[in-house]
C-alpha positions in Angstrom: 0.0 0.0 0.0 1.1 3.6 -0.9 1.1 5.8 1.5 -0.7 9.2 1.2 0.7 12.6 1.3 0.7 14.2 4.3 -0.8 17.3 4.8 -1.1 19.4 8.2 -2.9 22.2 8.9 -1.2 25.4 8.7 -2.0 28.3 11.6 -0.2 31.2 9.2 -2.4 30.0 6.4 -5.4 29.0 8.1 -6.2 25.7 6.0 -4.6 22.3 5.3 -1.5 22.1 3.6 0.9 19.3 1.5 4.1 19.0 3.7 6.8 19.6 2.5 9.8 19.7 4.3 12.9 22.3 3.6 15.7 19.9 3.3 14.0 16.1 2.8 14.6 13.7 4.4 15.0 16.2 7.2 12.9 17.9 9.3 12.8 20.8 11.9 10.4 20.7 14.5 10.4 22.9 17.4 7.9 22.5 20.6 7.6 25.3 23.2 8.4 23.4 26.1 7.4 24.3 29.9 7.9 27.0 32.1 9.2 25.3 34.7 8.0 26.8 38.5 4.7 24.1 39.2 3.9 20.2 38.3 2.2 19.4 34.6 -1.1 18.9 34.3 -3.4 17.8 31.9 -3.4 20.4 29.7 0.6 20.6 29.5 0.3 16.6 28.7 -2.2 17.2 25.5 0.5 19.4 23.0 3.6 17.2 24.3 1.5 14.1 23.7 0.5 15.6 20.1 4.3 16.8 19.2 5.5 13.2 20.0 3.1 11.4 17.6 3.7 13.8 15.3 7.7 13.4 15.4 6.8 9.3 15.9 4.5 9.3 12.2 6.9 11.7 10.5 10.1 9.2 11.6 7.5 6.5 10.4 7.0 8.1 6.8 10.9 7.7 6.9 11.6 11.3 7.6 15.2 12.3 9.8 13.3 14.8 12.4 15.0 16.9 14.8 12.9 17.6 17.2 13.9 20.7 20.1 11.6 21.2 22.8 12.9 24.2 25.4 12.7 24.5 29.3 11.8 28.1 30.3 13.9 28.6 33.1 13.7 32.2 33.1 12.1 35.2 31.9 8.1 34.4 32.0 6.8 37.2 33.6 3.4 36.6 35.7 1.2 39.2 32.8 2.2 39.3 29.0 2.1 43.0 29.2 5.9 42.5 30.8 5.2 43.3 34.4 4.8 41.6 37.7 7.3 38.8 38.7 9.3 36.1 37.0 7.2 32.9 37.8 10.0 30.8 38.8 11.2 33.7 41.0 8.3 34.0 42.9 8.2 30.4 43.3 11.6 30.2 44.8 10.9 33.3 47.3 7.6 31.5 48.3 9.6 28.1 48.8 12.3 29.8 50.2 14.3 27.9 47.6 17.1 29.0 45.1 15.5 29.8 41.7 17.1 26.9 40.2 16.3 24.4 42.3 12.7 25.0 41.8 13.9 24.9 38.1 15.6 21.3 38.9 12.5 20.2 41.1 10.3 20.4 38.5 11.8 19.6 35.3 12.8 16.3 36.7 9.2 16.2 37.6 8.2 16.8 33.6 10.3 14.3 32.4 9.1 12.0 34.5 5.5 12.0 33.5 6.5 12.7 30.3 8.5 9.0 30.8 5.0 7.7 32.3 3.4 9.1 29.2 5.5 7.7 27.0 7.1 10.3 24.9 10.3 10.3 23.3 12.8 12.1 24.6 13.4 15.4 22.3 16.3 15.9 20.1 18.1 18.3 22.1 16.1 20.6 25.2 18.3 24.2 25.4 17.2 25.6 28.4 16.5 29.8 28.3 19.3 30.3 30.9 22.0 28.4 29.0 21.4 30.2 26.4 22.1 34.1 27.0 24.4 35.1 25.1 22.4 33.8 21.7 19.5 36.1 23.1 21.7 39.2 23.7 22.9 38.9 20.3 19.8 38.7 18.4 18.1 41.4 20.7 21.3 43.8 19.2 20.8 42.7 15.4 17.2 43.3 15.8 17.9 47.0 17.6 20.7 47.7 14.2 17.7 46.7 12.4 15.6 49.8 13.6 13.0 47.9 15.0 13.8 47.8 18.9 14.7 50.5 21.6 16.4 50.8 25.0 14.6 52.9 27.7 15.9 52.9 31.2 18.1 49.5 30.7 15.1 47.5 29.4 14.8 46.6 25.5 11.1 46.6 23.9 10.3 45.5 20.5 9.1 48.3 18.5 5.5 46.9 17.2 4.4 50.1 15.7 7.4 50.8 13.5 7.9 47.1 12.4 4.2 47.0 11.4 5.1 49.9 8.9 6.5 47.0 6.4 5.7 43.9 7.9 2.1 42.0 9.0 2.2 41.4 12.8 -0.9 40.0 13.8 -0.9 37.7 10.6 -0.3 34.6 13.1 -3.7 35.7 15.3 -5.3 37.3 13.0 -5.3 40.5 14.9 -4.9 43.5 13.4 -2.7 46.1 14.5 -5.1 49.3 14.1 -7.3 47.3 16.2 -4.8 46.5 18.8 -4.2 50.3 19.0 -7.8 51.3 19.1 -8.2 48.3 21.8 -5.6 49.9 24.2 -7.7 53.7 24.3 -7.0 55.9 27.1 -5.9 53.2 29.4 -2.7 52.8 27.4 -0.1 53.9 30.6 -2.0 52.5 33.5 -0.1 49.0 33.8 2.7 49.5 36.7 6.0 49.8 35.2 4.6 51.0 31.3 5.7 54.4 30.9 9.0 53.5 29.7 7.7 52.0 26.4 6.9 54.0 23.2 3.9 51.9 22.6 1.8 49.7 24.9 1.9 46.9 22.1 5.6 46.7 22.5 7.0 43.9 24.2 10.2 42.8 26.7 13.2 41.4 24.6 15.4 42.4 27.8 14.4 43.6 31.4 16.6 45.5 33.8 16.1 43.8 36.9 15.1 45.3 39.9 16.5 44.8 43.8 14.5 42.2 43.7 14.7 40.1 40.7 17.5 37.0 41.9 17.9 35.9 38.1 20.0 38.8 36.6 22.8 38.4 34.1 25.0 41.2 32.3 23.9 42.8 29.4 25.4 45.7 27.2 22.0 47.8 28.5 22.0 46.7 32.1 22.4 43.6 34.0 18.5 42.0 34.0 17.0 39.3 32.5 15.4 38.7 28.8 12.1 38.6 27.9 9.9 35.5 27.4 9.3 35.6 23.5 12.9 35.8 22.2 14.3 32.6 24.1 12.8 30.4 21.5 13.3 32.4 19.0 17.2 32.2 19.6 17.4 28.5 20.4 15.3 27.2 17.4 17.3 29.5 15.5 20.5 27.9 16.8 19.5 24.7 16.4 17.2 24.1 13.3 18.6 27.4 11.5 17.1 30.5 10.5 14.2 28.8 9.1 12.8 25.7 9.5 9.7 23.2 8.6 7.7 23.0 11.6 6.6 25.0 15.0 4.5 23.5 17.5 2.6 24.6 20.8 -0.7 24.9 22.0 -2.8 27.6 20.3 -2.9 29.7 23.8 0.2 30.5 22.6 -0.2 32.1 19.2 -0.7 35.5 20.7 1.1 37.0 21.8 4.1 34.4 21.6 4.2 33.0 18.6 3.6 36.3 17.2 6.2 37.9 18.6 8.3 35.3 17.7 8.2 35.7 14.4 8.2 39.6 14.6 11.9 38.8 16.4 13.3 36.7 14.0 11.9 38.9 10.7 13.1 41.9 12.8 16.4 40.2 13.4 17.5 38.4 9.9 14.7 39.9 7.7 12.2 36.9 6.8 9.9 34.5 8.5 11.1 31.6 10.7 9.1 28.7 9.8 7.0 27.1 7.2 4.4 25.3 9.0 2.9 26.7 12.5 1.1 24.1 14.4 -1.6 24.1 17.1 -3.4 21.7 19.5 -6.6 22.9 20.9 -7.6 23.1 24.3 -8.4 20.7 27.3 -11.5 22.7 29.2 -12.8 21.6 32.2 -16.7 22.6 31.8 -16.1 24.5 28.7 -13.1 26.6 30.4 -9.1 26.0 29.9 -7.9 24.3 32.2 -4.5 25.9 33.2 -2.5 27.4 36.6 -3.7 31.0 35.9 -7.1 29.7 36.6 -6.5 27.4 39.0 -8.8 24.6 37.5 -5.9 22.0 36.9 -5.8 19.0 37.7 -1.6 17.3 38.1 -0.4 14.7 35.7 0.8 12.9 39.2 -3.0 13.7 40.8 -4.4 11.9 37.9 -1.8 8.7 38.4 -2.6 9.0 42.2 -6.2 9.6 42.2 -5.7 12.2 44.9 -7.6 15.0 43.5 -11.3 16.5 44.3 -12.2 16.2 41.2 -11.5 12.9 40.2 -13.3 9.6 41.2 -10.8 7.3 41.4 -7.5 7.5 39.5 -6.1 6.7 35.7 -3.3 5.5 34.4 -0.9 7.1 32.4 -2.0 5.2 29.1 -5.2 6.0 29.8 -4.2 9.7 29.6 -2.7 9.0 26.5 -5.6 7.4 25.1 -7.9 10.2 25.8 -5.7 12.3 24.6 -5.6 10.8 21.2 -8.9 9.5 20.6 -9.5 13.4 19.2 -8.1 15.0 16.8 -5.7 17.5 18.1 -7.5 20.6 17.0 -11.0 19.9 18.6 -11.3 20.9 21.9 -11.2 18.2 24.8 -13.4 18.4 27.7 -12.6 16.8 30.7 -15.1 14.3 33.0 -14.7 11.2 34.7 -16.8 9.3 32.5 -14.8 10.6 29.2 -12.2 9.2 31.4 -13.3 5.6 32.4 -14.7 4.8 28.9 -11.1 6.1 27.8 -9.2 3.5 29.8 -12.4 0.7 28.9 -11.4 1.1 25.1 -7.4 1.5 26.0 -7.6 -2.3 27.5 -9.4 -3.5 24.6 -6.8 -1.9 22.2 -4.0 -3.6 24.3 -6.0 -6.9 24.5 -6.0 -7.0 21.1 -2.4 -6.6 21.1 -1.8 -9.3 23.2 -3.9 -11.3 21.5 -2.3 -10.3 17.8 1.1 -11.4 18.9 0.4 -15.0 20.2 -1.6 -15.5 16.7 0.5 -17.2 14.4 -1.6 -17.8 10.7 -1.6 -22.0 10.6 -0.6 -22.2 6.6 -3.7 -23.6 5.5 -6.4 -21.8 3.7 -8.8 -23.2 2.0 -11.5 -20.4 0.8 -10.4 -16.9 0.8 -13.2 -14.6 2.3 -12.7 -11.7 -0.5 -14.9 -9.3 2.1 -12.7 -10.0 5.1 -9.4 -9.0 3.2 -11.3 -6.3 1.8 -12.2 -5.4 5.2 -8.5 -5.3 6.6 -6.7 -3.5 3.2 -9.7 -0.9 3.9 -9.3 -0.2 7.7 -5.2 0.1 7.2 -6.3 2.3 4.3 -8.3 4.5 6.7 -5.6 4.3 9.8 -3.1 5.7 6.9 -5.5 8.1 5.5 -6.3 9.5 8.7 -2.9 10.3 10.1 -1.9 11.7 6.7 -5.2 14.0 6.7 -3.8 16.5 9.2 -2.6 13.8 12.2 -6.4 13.3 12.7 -5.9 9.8 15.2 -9.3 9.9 15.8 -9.9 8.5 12.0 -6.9 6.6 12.5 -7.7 4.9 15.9 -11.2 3.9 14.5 -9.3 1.8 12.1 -8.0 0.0 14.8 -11.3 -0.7 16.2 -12.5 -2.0 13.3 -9.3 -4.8 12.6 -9.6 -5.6 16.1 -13.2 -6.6 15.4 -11.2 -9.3 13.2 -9.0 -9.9 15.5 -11.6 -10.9 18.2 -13.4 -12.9 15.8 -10.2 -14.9 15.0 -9.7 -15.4 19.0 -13.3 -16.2 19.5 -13.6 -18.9 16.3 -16.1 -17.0 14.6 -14.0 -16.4 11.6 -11.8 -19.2 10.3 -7.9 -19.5 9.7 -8.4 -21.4 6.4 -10.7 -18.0 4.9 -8.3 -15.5 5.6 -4.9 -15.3 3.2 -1.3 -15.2 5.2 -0.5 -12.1 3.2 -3.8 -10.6 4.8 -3.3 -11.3 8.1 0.1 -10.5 8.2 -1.0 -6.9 6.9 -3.3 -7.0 10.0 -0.7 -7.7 12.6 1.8 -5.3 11.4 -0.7 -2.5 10.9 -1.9 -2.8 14.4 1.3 -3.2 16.6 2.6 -0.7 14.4 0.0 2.2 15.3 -1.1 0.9 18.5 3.1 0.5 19.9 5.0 2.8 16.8 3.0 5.9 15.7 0.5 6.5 18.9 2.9 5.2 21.7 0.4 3.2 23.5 1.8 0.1 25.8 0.5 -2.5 27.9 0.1 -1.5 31.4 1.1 -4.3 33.3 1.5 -3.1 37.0 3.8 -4.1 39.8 4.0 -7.7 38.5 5.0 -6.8 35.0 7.8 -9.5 34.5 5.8 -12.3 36.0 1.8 -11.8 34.9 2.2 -14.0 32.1 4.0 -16.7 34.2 1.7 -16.3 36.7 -1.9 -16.5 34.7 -0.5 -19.5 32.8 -0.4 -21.2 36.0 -4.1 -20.0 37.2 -4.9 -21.1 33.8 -4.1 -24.5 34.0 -5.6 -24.7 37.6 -8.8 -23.0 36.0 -8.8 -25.6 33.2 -8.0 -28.8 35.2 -11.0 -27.7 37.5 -13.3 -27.3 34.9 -12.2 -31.0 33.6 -12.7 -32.7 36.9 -16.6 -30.0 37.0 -15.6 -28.5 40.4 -17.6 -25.7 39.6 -17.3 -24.0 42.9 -13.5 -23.8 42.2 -13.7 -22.7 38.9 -16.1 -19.6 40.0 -13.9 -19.1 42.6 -11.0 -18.7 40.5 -13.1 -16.0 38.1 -14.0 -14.1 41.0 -10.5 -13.7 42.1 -8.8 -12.7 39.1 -11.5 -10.8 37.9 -11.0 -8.7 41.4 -7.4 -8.0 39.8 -9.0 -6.4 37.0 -8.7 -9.6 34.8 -11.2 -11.7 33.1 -10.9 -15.2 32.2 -12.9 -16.2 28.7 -13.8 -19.5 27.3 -13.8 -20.1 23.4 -13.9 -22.5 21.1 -10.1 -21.8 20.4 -9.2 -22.5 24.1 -9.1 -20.8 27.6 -7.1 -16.9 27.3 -7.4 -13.7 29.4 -7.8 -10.3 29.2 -7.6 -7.4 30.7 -11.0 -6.3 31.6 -13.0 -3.3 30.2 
């Protein structure tokens, strides 16, 4: 089977577009990582999740990808209008910690559920603070350029005069004149304001104050740099001056995003990237869910169950799974029940993957059902079809359902070996281990007794079977009840005695 071209939806464009990478067979993709000053939640998981299937099917497709995702370890202010506190600062003064042991606290913390989650590790992760010296030097090309100022130690991008010959706002869609007009007579009244030009301008570099602890020298004054030009100068110094693909969640298109490419036109004269990506939002009763709001729920509180909100706790494949089973632009609303019939049809996906790889086609066939490979060449048609249609791995993970439908019917006797071709079945297997374990990142869950389960349910097996043979029937309900406590189910077929993990 051919695969189909890809095409992703493109942000600066606003529709779907062929992918075509810069330099094939390699690819630049850059993920705005975390700021790093509190434990990720839900929300945080949904673009990370996203970016790694994307970088998974792309490396499928047979694409090099080098994927950079930062850690902002400095310079996010508490407001995007560039005043109130550094987030990790205030973090450290309320712990009474060093700045960068909050910094080490919690990234370890990220990569850990990211590890629970699954994701592959990035390409490289350039961290804001290591990283200085490339901001200072892009903040002076871009003031030589005419299109940035220094006022009182602090260096703001100059919106008004870049938009003179360039389209900020094309990103958001927001127009300039209307960002003016917005601002009316209440342009000076944010704290610490009056030293811009314009209230649209934003912070490439802040002089700190007495109070700011992160501080390092600069040719205007010793502070810290703004929040929008750190990924500008790391995914410039690692994927070049432009590059395939840009990824985040679309809170961040404005003003981030948008300023980002402002910086780097302002800086080297044209646009940064080819392809700007978004993932939509997870709500919780239709609003964000996010640490400004104070509505999230913790990556670790879902694993643990130990939040309010949640009614027992989830796994973090079933996290995952939810996350996926919509495509990445729709918005995803959080409940308990989307949850729990998440992790129901994330067992059945892995039972069918445990299933798939102890089936082994017989050899004999002796009347080819047409329909049923018809049936199998169609679903991996749709699985490939729907990941090349703009990552959509809600199309895709349908396809699943549908061979495992087969699969199940194979287990159960219902469909026989000899009617189904070794070529067909063999297309079966690979497609499905391939999605399910290659291109969505999904494994089997297996608990504290991962290395024994198997060893240990062949032997309750056996005891099952022998007490069915000798009809102790007490023994043999007994035996269902107690596994099926464990969250395992035992089933009879006409194939033989198997079990699963229930749904």
């Amino acid at each position: 089977m051919s695969t189909p071209k890809l095409q992703l939806y493109n942000t600066l464009s606003r529709q779907k577009e062929p992918f075509s990478p810069i330099n094939p067979p390699f690819v630049g993709l850059y993920v705005c990582g975390p700021t790093v000053y509190g434990e990720a939640h839900l929300g945080h998981a949904r673009p990370y999740v996203t970016f790694d299937v994307l970088n998974r099917f792309l490396t499928h497709l047979g694409y090099k990808v080098r994927y950079v995702r930062n850690i902002t370890d400095v310079g996010h202010l508490e407001n995007d209008a560039d005043e109130g506190e550094d987030k990790i600062a205030k973090k450290a003064r309320l712990e009474q910690l060093e700045p960068m042991e909050i910094v080490e606290l919690y990234t370890n913390s990220f990569h850990e559920s990211m590890r629970l989650l699954n994701n592959n590790h990035p390409s490289i992760e350039p961290r804001a603070s290591g990283h200085i010296p490339e901001q200072i030097e892009m903040i002076q090309r871009i003031i030589n350029n005419g299109f940035a100022y220094e006022s009182n130690g602090s260096v703001y991008f100059d919106v008004i005069n870049y938009s003179k010959t360039n389209d900020y706002g094309k990103l958001s869609g927001r127009v300039i004149e209307e960002l003016i007009a917005g601002a009316g007579n209440d342009r000076r009244v944010l704290e610490g304001q009056e030293e811009k030009r314009n209230l649209e301008d934003f912070a490439l570099w802040k002089k700190a104050d007495s109070r700011h602890i992160m501080r390092w020298q600069s040719p205007w004054s010793e502070g810290f740099p703004g929040w929008h030009i750190e990924c500008s100068a790391m995914s410039r110094k690692y994927l070049g001056e432009t590059f395939d693909i840009h990824g985040g969640g679309m809170d961040l298109v404005f003003p981030h995003h948008e300023s980002e490419i402002a910086q780097s036109k302002g800086s080297c004269g044209h646009a940064p990237v080819k392809y700007w990506m978004h993932n939509n939002m997870i709500t919780i009763n239709g609003r964000k869910m996010g640490k400004s709001l104070g509505n999230f729920i913790t990556l670790k509180e879902f694993f643990n169950g130990s939040n309010s909100l949640l009614d027992q706790s989830y796994s973090p494949m079933t996290i995952r799974f939810f996350i996926l089973q919509a495509h990445y632009r729709s918005t995803l609303d959080f409940s308990n029940e989307a949850l729990k019939a998440a992790e129901k049809a994330y067992k059945r996906i892995i039972n069918g993957l445990r299933s798939l790889r102890k089936m082994h086609h017989p050899g004999i066939i002796l009347n080819i059902n047409t329909e049923l490979t018809e049936r199998i060449d169609n679903a991996q048609k749709q699985a490939y079809d729907g990941m090349a249609d703009d990552m959509n791995t809600a199309i895709a993970m349908a396809s699943l359902f549908e061979l495992l439908k087969i699969v199940n019917s194979l287990k159960g006797g219902q469909i026989s070996w000899e009617t189904i071709s070794l070529n067909a079945f063999e297309r079966l297997k690979t497609t499905y281990i391939t999605f399910v374990e290659e291109i969505f990142g999904l494994l089997e869950e297996k608990g504290k007794t991962a290395d024994t389960l198997d060893f240990l349910m062949d032997a309750i097996l056996e005891s099952y079977k022998n007490a069915k043979e000798r009809k102790d029937y007490p023994l043999v309900d007994q035996i269902r009840a107690q596994i099926k406590s464990e969250g395992i189910v035992i089933k009879d077929s006409k194939t033989g005695v198997t079990w699963d993990y229930e749904e």
